[in-house]
C-alpha positions in Angstrom: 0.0 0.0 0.0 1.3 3.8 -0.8 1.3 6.7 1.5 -2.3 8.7 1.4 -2.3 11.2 -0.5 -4.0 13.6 1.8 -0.7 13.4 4.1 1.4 15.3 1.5 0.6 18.9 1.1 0.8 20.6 -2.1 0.7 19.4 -5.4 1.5 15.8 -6.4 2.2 14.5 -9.9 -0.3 11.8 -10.6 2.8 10.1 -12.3 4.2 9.5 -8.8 1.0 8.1 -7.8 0.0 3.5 -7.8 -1.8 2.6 -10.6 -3.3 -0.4 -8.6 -3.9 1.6 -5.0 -4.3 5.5 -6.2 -1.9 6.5 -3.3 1.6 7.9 -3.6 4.2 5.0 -4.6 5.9 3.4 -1.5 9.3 1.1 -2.7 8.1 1.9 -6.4 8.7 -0.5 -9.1 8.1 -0.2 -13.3 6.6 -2.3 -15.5 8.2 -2.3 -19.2 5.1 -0.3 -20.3 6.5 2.8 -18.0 3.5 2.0 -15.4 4.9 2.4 -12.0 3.5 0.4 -9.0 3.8 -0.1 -5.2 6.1 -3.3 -4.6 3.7 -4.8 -2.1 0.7 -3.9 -4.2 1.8 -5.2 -8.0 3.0 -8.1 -6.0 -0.3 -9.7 -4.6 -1.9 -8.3 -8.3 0.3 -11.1 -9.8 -0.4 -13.5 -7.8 -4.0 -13.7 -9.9 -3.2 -12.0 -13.1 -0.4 -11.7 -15.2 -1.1 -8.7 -17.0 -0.4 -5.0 -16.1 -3.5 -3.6 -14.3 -3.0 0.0 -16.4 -3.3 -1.6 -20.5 -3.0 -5.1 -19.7 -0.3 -6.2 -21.4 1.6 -9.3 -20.8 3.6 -9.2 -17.4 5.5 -11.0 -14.6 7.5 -10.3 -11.6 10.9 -11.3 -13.8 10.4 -8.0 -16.2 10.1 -5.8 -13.7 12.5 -3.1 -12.7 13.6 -0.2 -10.3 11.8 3.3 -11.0 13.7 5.8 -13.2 16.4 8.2 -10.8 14.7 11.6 -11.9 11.1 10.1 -10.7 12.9 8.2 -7.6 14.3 11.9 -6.7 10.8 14.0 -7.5 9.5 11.2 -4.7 12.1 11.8 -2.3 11.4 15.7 -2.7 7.8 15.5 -1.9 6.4 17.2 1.5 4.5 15.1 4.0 3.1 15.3 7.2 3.9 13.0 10.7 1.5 10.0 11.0 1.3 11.4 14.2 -0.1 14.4 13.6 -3.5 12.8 15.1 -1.5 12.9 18.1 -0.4 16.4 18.1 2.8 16.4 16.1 3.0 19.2 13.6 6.1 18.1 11.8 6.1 18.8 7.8 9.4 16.5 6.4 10.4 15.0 3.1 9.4 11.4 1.8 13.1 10.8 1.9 13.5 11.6 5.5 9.7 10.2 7.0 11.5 7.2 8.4 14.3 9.1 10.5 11.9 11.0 11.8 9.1 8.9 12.6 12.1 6.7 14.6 12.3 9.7 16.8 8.7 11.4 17.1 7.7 12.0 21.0 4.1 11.5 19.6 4.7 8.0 18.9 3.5 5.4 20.6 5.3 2.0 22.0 5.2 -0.6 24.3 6.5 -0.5 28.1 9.6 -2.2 28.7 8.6 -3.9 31.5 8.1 -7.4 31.0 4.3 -8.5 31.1 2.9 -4.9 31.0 0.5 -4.6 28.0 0.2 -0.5 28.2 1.3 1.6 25.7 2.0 5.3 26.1 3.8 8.1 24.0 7.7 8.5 23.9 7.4 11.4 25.7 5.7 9.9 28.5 7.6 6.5 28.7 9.8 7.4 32.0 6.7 8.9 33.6 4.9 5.7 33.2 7.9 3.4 34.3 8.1 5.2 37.7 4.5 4.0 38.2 4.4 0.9 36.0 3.1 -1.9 38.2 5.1 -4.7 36.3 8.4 -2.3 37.6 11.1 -4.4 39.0 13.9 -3.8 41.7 16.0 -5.9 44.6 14.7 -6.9 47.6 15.0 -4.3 50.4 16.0 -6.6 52.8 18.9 -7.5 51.4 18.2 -10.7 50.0 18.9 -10.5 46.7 16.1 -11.1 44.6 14.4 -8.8 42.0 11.0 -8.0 43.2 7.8 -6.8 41.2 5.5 -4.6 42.7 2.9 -6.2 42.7 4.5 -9.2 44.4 6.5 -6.8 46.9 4.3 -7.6 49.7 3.8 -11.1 48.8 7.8 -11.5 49.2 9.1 -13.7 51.9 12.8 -13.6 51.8 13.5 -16.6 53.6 11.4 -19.3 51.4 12.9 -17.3 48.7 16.4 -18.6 49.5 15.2 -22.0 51.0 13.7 -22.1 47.0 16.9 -21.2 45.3 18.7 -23.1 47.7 16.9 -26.2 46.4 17.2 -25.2 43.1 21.3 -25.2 43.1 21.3 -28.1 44.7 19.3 -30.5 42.6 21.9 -28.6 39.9 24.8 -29.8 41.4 23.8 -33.0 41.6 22.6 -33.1 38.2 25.8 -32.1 37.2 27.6 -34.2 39.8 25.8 -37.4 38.5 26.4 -36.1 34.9 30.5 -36.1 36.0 30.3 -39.2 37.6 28.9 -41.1 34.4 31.4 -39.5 32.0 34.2 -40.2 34.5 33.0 -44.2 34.9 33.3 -44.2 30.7 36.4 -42.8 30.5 37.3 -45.3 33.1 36.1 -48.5 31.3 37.6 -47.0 28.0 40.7 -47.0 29.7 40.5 -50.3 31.7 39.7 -51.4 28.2 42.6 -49.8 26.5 44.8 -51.6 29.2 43.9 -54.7 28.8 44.6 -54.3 25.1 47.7 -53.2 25.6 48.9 -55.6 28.4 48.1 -58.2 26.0 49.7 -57.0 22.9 52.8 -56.8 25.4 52.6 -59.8 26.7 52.4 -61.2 22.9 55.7 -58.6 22.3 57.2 -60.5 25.3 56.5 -64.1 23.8 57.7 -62.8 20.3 61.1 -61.9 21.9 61.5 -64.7 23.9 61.7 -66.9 21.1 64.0 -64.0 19.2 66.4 -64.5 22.3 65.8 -68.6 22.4 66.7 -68.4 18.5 69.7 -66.2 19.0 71.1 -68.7 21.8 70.9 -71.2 19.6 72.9 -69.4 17.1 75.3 -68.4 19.4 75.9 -71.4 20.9 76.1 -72.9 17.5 79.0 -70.3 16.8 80.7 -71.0 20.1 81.1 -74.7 18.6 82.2 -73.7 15.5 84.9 -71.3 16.9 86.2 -73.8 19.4 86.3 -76.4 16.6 88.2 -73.6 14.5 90.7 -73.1 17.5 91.4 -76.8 17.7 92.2 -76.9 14.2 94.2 -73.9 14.7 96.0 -75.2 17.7 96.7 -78.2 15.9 97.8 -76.8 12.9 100.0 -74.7 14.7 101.3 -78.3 16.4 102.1 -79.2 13.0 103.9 -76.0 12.2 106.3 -76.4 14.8 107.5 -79.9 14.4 107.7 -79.1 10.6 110.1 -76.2 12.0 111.5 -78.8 14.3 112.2 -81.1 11.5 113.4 -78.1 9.2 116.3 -77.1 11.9 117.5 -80.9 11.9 117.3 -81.3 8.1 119.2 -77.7 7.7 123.1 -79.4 8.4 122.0 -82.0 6.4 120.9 -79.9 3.6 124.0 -77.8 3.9 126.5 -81.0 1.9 123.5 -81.0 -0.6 125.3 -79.0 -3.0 128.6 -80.7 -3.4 126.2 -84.0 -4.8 124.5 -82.1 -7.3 126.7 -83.4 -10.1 125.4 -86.6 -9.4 121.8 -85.3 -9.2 122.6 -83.9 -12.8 123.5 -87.4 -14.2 120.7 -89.1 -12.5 118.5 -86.5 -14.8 119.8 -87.9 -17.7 119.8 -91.7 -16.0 116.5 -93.3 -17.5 117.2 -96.2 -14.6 113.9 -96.2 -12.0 113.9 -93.8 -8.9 113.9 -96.5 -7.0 117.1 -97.8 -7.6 118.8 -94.4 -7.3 117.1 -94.3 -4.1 119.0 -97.5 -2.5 121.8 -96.6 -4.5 122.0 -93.2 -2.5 120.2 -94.5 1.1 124.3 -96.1 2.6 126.0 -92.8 1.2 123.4 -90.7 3.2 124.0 -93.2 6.1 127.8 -92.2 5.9 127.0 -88.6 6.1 124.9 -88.8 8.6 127.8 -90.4 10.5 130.4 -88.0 9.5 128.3 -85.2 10.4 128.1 -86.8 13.9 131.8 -87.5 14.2 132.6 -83.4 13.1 130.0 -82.8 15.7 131.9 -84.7 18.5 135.0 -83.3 17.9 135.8 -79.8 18.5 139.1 -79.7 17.0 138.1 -80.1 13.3 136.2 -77.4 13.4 137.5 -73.7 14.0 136.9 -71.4 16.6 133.6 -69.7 15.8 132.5 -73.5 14.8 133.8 -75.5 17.5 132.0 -72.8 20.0 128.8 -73.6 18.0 129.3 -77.0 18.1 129.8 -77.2 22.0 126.7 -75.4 22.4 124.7 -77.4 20.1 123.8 -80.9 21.9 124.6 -83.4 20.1 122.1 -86.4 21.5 119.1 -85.1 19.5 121.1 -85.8 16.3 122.1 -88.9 17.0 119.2 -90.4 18.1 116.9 -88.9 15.7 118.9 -90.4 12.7 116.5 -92.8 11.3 114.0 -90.4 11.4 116.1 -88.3 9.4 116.8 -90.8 7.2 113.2 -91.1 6.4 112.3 -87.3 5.7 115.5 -87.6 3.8 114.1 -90.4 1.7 111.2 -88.9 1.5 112.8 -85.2 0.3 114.5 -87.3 -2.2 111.3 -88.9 -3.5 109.3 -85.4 -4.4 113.2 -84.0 -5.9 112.9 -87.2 -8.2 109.0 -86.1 -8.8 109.5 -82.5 -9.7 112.5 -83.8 -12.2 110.7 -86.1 -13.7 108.1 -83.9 -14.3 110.2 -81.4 -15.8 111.2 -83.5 -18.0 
């Protein structure tokens, strides 16, 4: 609906006025024929016909559009009067500015503030009518604490007031105190429950590396064997080692007249007779140096000096009593010479 046009004083283009309401146009829209309408009256005309109410041409709310700026502004400079002027208020304002003004007007009328009062009284008389509003509300004067109406002011008893409220906090509290309790009993199970789990996936951690550790035991006791077997060997090896030195040292005197036979060994190269023979052939003349050797060793005086000291230190038992053995690792030395020469050639 638009503003009445008996509100406005002076003259009012009828171009500015509703072609569905007569009045003066309030949020004013335009049609694509140039017919202007109230929003909230072209609005429920639609909702029936689809035509414009002024020619009736075709028309929906899609087409239609804001009103032109220089009417918008010949709107907004039109006079009006207060629609409280009823009411006493002489106030004359533009279109543009009704709103701001009819926010402040003292000759409006609203509603008390205070809760359950129905009255309604002017702006300017709002305070006067809260100092004497019956639905008023303000503390206790005795101290208690509690916001009284008037009305109920001498209906107030101070101590069933806080007897009440006392009741009232606590039937909160334990509300809130059985509302703890139950969330503090869940969080308990969940965590008796996450426990559990976890005690068991330790104790199945537990298992896991015992048999780890059992496996590893066996592994190392499995290396423990093989390293003492390795020692043994070694140690025995090592045995071996030293009576080869052993025998090496006895051989080395023997080895020493070597090269004054190797003439012979020459010949027995080109000898096609069996190494067997040459062997016997050779065993009494290695018997007779054996012999010799022991004789030199016995006496001091074929020798010189440097010799004869080394031959007092050097005991001569072992020698002699080790000569058969000696004749066999010499028979045997000769066997792998007569190898290696026969294989050469």
């Amino acid at each position: 609906m638009g503003y009445d046009l008996e509100r406005f004083v002076g003259y009012v283009n009828e171009g500015l006025l509703c072609c569905v309401c007569r009045d003066v146009l309030e949020r004013p829209l335009q049609a694509p024929c140039e017919h202007a309408y109230c929003s909230a009256c072209i609005s429920s005309w639609l909702l029936h016909h689809h035509s414009c109410p002024e020619d009736r041409l075709p028309l929906d709310v899609g087409s239609l559009k804001p009103l032109y700026r220089y009417m918008r502004n010949d709107l907004g400079r039109l006079q009006i009067r207060c629609v409280n002027a009823g009411q006493g208020c002489e106030t004359v304002c533009s279109l543009e500015n009704l709103h701001t003004h009819e926010d402040q007007c003292q000759f409006a009328f609203i509603a008390c503030q205070n809760a359950g009062c129905p009255v309604q009284v002017e702006r300017r008389g709002l305070e006067a009518h809260l100092s004497e509003c019956m639905f008023r509300s303000r503390e206790c004067p005795n101290g208690c604490g509690h916001t009284l109406l008037s009305v109920d002011q001498s209906q107030h008893n101070c101590v069933a007031e806080l007897r009440t409220e006392v009741e009232m906090l606590r039937a909160e509290m334990l509300c809130k105190v059985d509302e703890v309790r139950r969330e503090m009993e869940s969080r308990l199970d969940s965590q008796r429950r996450h426990m559990v789990q976890k005690e068991s996936q330790l104790k199945n951690d537990v298992e896991e590396l015992k048999g780890q550790l059992a496996r590893v035991m066996c592994d190392v006791r499995a290396l423990l064997g093989s390293e003492r077997l390795r020692r043994q060997e070694l140690a025995e090896a090592e045995l071996e080692k030293r009576e080869l030195l052993e025998l090496l040292q006895d051989l080395q005197p023997t080895r020493s007249q070597i090269p004054a036979e190797q003439p012979t060994a020459i010949q027995h190269r080109e000898d096609p007779l069996p190494i067997w023979w040459e062997l016997h052939r050779e065993e009494p003349m290695r018997h007779q140096q054996l012999e010799g050797f022991s004789q030199s060793a016995t006496s001091p005086s074929s020798l010189p000096s440097g010799q004869c000291r080394n031959a007092v230190s050097t005991p001569p038992s072992p020698l002699l009593g080790e000569a058969p053995r000696k004749s066999r690792s010499l028979t045997l030395d000769c066997i792998k010479k007569k190898n290696r020469e026969v294989t050469v050639i």
